[in-house]
BAKOLKE-937300 format. One record per residue (C-alpha): residue in three letters; chain; x, y, z. Coordinates in Angstrom, 3 decimals, padded with zeros to 6 digits. Example, Ala and Ser with C-alpha at 12.3 -4.5 7.8 and 13.67 -1.06 7.14 Angstrom:
BEGIN
PT   res   chain          x          y          z
PT   Ala       A    012.300   -004.500    007.800
PT   Ser       A    013.670   -001.060    007.140
***
This chain:
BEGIN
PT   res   chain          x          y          z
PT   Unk       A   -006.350    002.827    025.839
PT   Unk       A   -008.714    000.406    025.169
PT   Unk       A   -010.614    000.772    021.626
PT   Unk       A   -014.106   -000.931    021.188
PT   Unk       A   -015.195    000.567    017.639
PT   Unk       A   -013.929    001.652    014.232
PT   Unk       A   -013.201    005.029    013.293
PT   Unk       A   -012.300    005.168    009.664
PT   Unk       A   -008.976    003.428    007.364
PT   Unk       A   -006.641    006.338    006.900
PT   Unk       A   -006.993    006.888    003.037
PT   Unk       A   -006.102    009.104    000.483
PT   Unk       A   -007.569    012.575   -000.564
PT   Unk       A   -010.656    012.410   -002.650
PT   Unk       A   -009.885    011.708   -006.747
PT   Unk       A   -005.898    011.053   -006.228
PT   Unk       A   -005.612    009.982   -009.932
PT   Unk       A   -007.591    013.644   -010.910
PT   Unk       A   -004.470    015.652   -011.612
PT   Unk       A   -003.136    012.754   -014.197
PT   Unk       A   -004.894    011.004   -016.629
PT   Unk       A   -002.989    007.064   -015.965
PT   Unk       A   -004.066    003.733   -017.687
PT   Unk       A   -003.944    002.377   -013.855
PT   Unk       A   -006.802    004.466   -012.413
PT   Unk       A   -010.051    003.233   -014.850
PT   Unk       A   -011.966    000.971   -013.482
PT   Unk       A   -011.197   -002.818   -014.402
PT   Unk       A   -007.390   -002.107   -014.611
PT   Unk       A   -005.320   -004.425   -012.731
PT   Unk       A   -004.612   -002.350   -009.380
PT   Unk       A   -008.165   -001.512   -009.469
PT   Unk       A   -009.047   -005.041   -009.171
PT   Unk       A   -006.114   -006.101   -006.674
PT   Unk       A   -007.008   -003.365   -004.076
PT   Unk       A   -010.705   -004.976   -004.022
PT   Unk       A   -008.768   -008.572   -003.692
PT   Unk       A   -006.580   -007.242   -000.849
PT   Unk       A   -009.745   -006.474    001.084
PT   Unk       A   -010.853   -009.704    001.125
PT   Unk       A   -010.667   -011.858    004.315
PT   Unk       A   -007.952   -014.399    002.475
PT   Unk       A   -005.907   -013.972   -000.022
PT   Unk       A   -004.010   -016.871   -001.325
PT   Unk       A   -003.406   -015.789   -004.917
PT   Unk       A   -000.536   -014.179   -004.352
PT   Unk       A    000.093   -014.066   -008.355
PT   Unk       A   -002.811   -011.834   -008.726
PT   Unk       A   -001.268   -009.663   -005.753
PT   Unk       A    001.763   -008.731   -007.825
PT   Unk       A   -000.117   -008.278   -011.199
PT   Unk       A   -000.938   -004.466   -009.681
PT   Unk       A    002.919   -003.709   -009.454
PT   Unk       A    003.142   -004.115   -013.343
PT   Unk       A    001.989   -000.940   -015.200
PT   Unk       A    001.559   -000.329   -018.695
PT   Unk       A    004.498    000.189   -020.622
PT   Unk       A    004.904    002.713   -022.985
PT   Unk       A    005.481    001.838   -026.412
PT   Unk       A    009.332    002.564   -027.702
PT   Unk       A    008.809    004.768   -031.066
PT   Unk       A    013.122    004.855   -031.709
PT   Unk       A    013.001    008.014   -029.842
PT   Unk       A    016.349    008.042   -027.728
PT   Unk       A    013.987    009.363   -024.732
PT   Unk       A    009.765    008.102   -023.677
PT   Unk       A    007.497    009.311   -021.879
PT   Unk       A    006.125    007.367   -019.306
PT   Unk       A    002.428    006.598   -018.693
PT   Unk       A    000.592    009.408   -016.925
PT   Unk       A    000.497    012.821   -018.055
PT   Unk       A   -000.776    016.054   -016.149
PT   Unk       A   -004.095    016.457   -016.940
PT   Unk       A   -006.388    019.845   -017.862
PT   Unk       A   -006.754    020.685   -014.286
PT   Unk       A   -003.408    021.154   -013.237
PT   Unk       A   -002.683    022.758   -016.635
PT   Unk       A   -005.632    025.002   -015.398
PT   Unk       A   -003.969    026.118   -011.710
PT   Unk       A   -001.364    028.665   -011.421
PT   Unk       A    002.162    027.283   -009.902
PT   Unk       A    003.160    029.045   -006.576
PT   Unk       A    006.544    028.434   -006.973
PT   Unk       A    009.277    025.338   -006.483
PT   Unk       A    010.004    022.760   -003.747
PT   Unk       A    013.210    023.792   -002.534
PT   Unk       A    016.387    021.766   -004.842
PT   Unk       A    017.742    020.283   -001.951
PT   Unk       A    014.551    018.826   -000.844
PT   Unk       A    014.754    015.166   -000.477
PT   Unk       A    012.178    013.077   -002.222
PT   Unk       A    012.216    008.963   -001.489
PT   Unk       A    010.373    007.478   -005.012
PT   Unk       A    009.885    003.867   -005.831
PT   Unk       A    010.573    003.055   -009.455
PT   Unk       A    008.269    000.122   -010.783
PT   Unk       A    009.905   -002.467   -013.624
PT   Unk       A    008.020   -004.426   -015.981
PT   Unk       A    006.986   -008.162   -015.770
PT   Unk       A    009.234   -010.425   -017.948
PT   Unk       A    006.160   -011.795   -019.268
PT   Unk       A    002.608   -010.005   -018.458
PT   Unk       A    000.800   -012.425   -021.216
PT   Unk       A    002.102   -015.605   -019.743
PT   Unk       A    000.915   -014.266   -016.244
PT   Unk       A   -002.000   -013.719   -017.071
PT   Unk       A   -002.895   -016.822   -018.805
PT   Unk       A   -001.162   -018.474   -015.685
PT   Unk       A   -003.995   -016.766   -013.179
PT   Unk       A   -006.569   -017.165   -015.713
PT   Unk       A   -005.895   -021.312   -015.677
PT   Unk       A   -005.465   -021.829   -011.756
PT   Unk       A   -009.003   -019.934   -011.217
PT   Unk       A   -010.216   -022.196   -014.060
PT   Unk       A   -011.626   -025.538   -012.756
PT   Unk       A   -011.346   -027.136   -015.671
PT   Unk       A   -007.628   -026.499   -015.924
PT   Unk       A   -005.208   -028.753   -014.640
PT   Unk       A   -003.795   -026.075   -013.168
PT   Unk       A   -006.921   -024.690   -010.887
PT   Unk       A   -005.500   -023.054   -007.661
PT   Unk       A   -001.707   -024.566   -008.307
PT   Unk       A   -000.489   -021.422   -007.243
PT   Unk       A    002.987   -019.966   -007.209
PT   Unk       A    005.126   -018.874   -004.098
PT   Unk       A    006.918   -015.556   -004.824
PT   Unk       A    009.726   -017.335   -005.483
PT   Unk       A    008.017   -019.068   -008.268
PT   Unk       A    006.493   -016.273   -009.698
PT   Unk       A    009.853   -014.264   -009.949
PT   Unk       A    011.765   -016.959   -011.462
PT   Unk       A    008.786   -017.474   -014.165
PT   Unk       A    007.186   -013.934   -014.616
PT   Unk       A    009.349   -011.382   -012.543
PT   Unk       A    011.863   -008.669   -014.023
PT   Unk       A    015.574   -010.501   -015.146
PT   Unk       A    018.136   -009.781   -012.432
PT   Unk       A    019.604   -007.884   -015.136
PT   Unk       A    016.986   -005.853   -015.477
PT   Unk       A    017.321   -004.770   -011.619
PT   Unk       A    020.990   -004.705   -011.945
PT   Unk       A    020.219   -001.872   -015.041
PT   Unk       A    017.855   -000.294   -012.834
PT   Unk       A    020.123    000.124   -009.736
PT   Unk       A    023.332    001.488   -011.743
PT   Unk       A    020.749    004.262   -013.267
PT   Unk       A    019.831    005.361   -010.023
PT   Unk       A    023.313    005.315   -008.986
PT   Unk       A    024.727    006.813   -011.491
PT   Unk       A    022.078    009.793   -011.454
PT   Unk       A    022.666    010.785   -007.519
PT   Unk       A    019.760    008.699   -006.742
PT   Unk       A    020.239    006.499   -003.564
PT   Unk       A    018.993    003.175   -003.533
PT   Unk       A    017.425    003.127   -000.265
PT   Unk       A    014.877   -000.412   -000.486
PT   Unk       A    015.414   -003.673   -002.720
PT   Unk       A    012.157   -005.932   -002.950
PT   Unk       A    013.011   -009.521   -003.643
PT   Unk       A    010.908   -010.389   -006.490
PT   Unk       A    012.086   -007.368   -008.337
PT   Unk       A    009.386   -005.329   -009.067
PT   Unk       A    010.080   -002.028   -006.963
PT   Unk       A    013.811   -000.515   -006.610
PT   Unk       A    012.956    002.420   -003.874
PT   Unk       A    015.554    005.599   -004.248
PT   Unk       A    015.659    009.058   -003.070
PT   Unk       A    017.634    011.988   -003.841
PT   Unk       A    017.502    015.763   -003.947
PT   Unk       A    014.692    017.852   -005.900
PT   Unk       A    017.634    018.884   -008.557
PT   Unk       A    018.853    015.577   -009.158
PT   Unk       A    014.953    014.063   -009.514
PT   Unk       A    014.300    016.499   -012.196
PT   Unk       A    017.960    015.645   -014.055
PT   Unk       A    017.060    011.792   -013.723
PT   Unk       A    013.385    012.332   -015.163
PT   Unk       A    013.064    015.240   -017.439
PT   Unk       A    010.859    017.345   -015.395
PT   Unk       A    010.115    020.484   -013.422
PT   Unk       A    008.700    020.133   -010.143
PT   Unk       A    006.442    023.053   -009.184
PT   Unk       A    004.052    024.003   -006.172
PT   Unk       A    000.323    024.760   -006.252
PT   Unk       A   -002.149    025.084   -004.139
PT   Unk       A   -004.342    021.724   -002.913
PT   Unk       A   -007.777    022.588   -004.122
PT   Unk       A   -009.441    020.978   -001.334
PT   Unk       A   -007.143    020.956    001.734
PT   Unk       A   -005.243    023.498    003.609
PT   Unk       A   -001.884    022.959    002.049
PT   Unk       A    000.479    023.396   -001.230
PT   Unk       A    001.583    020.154   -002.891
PT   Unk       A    004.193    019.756   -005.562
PT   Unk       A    003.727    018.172   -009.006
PT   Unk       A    005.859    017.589   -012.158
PT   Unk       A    004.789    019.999   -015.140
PT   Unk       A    004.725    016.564   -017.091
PT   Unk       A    005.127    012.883   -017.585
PT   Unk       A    008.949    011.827   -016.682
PT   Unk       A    010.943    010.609   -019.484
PT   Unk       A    013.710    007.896   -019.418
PT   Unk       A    015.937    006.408   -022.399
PT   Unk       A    013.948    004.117   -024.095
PT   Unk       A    015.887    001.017   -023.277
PT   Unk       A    015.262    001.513   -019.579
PT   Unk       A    013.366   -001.322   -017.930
PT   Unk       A    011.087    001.419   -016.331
PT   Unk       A    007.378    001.928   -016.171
PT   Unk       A    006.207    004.240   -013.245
PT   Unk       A    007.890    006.196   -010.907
PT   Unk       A    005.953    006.986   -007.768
PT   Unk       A    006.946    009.824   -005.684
PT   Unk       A    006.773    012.722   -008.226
PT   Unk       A    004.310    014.671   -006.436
PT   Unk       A    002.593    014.554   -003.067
PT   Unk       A   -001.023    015.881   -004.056
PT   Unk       A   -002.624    012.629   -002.310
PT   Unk       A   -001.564    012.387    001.230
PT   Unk       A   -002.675    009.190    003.235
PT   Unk       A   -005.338    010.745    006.329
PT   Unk       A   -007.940    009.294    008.191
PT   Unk       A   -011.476    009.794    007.623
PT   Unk       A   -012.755    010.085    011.052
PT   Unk       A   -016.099    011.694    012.058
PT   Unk       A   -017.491    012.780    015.217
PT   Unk       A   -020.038    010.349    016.750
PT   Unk       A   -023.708    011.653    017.377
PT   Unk       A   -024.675    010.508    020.877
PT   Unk       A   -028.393    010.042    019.378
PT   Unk       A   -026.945    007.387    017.051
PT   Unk       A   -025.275    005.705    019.436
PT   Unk       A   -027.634    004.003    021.504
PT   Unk       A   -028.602    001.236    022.005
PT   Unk       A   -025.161   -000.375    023.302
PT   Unk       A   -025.349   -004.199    024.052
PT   Unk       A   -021.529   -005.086    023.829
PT   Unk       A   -019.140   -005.962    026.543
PT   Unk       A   -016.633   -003.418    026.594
PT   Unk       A   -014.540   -003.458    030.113
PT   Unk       A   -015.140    000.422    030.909
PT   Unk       A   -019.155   -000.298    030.719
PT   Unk       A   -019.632    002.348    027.901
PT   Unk       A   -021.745   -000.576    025.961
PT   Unk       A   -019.194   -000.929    023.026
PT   Unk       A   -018.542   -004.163    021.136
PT   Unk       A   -015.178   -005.584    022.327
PT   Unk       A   -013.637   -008.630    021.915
PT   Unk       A   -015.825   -012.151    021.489
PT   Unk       A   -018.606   -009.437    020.582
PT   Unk       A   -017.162   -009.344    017.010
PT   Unk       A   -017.784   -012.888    016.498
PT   Unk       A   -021.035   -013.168    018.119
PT   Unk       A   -022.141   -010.653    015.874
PT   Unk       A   -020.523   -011.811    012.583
PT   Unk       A   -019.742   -015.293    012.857
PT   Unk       A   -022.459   -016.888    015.561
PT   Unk       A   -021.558   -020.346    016.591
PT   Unk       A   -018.350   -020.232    014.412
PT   Unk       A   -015.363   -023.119    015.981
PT   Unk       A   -013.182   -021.860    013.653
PT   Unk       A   -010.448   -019.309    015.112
PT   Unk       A   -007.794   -018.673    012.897
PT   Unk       A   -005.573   -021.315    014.766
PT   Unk       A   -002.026   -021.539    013.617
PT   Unk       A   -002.888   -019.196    010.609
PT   Unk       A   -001.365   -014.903    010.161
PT   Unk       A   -002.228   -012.156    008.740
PT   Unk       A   -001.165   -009.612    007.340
PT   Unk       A   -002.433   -006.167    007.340
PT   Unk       A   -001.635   -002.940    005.163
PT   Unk       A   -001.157   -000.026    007.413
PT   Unk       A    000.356    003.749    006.749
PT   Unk       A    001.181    005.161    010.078
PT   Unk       A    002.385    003.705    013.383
PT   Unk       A    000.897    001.841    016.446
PT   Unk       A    001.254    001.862    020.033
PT   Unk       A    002.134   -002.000    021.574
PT   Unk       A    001.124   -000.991    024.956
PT   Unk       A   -002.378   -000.095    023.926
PT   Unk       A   -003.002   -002.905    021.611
PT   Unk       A   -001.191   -005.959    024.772
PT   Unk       A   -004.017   -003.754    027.058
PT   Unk       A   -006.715   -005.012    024.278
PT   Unk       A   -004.978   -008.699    023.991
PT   Unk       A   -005.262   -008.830    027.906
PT   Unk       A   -008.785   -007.793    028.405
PT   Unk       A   -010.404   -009.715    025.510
PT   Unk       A   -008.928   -013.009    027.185
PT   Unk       A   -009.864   -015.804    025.264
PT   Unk       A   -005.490   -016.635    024.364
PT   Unk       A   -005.272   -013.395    022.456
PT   Unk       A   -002.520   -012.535    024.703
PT   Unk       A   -000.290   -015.614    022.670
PT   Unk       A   -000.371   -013.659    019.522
PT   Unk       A    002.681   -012.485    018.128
PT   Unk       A    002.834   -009.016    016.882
PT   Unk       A    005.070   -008.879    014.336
PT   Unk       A    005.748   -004.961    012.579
PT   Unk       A    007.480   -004.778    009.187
PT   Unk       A    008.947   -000.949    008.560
PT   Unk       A    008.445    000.130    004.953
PT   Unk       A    010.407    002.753    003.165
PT   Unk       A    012.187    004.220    006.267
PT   Unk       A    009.625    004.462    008.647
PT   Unk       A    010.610    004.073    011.889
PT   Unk       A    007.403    003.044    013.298
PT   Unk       A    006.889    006.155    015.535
PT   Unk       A    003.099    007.020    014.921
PT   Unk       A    002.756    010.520    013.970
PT   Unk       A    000.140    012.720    016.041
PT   Unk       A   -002.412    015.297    015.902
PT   Unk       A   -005.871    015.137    013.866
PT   Unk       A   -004.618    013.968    011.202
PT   Unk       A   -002.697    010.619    012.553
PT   Unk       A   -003.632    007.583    011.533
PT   Unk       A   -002.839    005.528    014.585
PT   Unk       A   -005.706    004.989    016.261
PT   Unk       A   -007.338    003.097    013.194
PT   Unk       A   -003.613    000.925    013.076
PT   Unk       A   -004.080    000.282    016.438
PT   Unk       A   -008.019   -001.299    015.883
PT   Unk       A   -006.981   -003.231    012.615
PT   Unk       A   -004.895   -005.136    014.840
PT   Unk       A   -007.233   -005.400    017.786
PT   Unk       A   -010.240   -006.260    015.076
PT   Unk       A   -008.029   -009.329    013.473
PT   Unk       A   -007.458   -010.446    016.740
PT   Unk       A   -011.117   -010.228    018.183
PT   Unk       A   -012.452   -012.181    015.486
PT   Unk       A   -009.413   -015.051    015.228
PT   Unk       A   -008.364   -015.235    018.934
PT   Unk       A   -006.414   -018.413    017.735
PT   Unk       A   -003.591   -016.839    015.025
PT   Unk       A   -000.223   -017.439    015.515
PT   Unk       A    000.760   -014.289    014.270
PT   Unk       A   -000.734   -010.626    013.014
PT   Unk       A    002.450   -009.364    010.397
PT   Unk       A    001.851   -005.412    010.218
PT   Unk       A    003.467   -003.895    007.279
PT   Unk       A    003.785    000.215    008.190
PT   Unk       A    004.163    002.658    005.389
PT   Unk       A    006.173    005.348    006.180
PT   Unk       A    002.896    008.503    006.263
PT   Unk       A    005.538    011.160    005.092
PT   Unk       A    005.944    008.869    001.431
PT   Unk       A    003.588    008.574   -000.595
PT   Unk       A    004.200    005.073   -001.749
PT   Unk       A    001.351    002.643   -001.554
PT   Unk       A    003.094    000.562   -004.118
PT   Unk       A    005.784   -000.171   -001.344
PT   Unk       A    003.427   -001.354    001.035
PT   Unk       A    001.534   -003.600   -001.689
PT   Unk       A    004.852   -005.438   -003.064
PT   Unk       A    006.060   -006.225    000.293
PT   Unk       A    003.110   -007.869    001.193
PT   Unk       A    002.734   -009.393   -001.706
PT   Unk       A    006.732   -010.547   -001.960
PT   Unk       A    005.941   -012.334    001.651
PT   Unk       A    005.742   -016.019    001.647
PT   Unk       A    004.957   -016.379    004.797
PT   Unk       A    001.426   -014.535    005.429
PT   Unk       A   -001.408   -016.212    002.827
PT   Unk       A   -004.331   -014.046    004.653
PT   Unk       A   -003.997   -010.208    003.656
PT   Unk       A   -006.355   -007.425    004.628
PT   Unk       A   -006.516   -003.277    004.185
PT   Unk       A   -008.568   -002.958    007.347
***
């Protein structure tokens, strides 16, 4: 299965922040701005990377319990519940803490892109950063025995701290959080999705400030569309089953001419949300020549995933597949492409985001 041309990055349903009304989803908020940076073709500020794990916290009024950012919004207040996801339903969340010190952060990435500070581009490993800016260990330590002692599994640790990933029942979710999950029906695709009837609440002490996995309205899918053979033509590339497609050196001819530079010794690492299938992308590495075949494929498995991609129209595989085969058409010198794989059935970007950023050892980070 050799692929020559892009299809479309898997992405969530249109408006996935319509049903809540969250600080996080204007424009100019800091996981706005980091999922622009983590489309760039390097990314060596790996302080800015974390930044978008650290929401808003809600201010603590005395009240023994708070409501945490993000409330349901007019439009789900406007559509009629069909009912209740089953109680024993299990639901895998990841619950996000709060930087020890957001201010000193961000004066920290404000001097290192400064060039008049003496600190321009000194930047922190993720070691660093935890130890400076991350949550206390204590603060994990808190998080972990309230998940425990809740029924919540802990079912993924993240070394800097930011992300404790859990799951448990439907029944005990809405115990831990103060909600009611309910069904409705998706008002643009073929399917019911479950929502809480508001914000979750948590004592006000709790070093907590999002949970993600309360509702599964925005599904990760690919965005595919059928090619027009009138659109097609004309086909100069050098695709090995003569259809005309770009493959391989193509890529660089066309958008880095006369380039030396290929990514020698250097990885990458690339944010994916479904599986991929080795065989097809060693068939690309073997007909592209040029060394590709030397590059390690490394896959890290997020939030349970096994790795096995899922299938039909919906499956995001073939675009997993092509990111890899893209990074190593245009750098047929890296030592290694690092792909981090969401698990498709959780809807958990944040996951995916704060292992790559927790990584020390891949500096060059891409979305597609």
């Amino acid at each position: 299965m050799l692929k020559s041309s892009r299809v479309g990055k898997p992405r969530l349903s249109p408006r996935p922040f319509e049903l809540y009304s969250r600080p996080e989803a204007q424009p100019g908020h800091p996981q706005q701005i980091i999922m622009k940076w983590l489309s760039h073709r390097r990314l060596k500020n790996v302080l800015g990377t974390v930044i978008v794990l650290n929401f808003l916290h809600a201010g603590v009024s005395g009240a023994a319990l708070r409501r945490l950012p993000g409330t349901p919004s007019q439009i789900l207040a406007q559509m009629t519940p069909t009912g209740r996801p089953p109680a024993t339903n299990e639901l895998r969340l990841a619950l996000v803490l709060p930087l020890r010190d957001r201010d000193g952060l961000e004066a920290w990435v404000a001097q290192i892109a400064d060039p008049a500070s003496p600190h321009y581009r000194q930047y922190l490993d993720p070691s660093e950063l935890t130890a400076r800016f991350g949550p206390t260990v204590q603060d994990y330590a808190t998080m972990e025995n309230f998940a425990r002692s809740n029924s919540l599994a802990i079912v993924g640790r993240h070394a800097n701290r930011l992300v404790l990933e859990v799951s448990g029942p439907v029944s005990a979710v809405e115990r831990t959080f103060h909600v009611t999950l309910r069904t409705y029906r998706h008002p643009t695709e073929a399917r019911d999705f479950f929502a809480p009837d508001t914000a979750p609440a948590v004592d006000s002490a709790l070093p907590l400030v999002h949970v993600e996995g309360l509702s599964d309205y925005s599904r990760p899918h690919p965005r595919r569309a059928p090619r027009v053979a009138q659109r097609s033509a004309p086909k100069n590339g050098s695709s090995p089953d003569g259809n005309g497609y770009f493959f391989g050196n193509d890529f660089r001819t066309a958008y880095a001419p006369g380039t030396p530079l290929t990514g020698a010794g250097q990885s990458v690492g690339l944010f994916e949300w479904d599986g991929s299938y080795s065989n097809a992308v060693a068939a690309y590495a073997k007909a592209a020549g040029g060394g590709r075949t030397n590059i390690a494929i490394k896959y890290v498995l997020i939030s349970g995933f096994s790795g096995k991609p899922t299938a039909g129209i919906n499956s995001g595989e073939p675009e997993v597949d092509m990111d890899i085969e893209m990074a190593m058409a245009m750098a047929p010198g890296l030592k290694n492409i690092v792909v981090f794989e969401g698990n498709p059935a959780v809807n958990s970007p944040i996951a995916i985001l704060n292992t790559m950023a927790a990584s020390n050892t891949v500096k060059n980070l891409s979305c597609s």
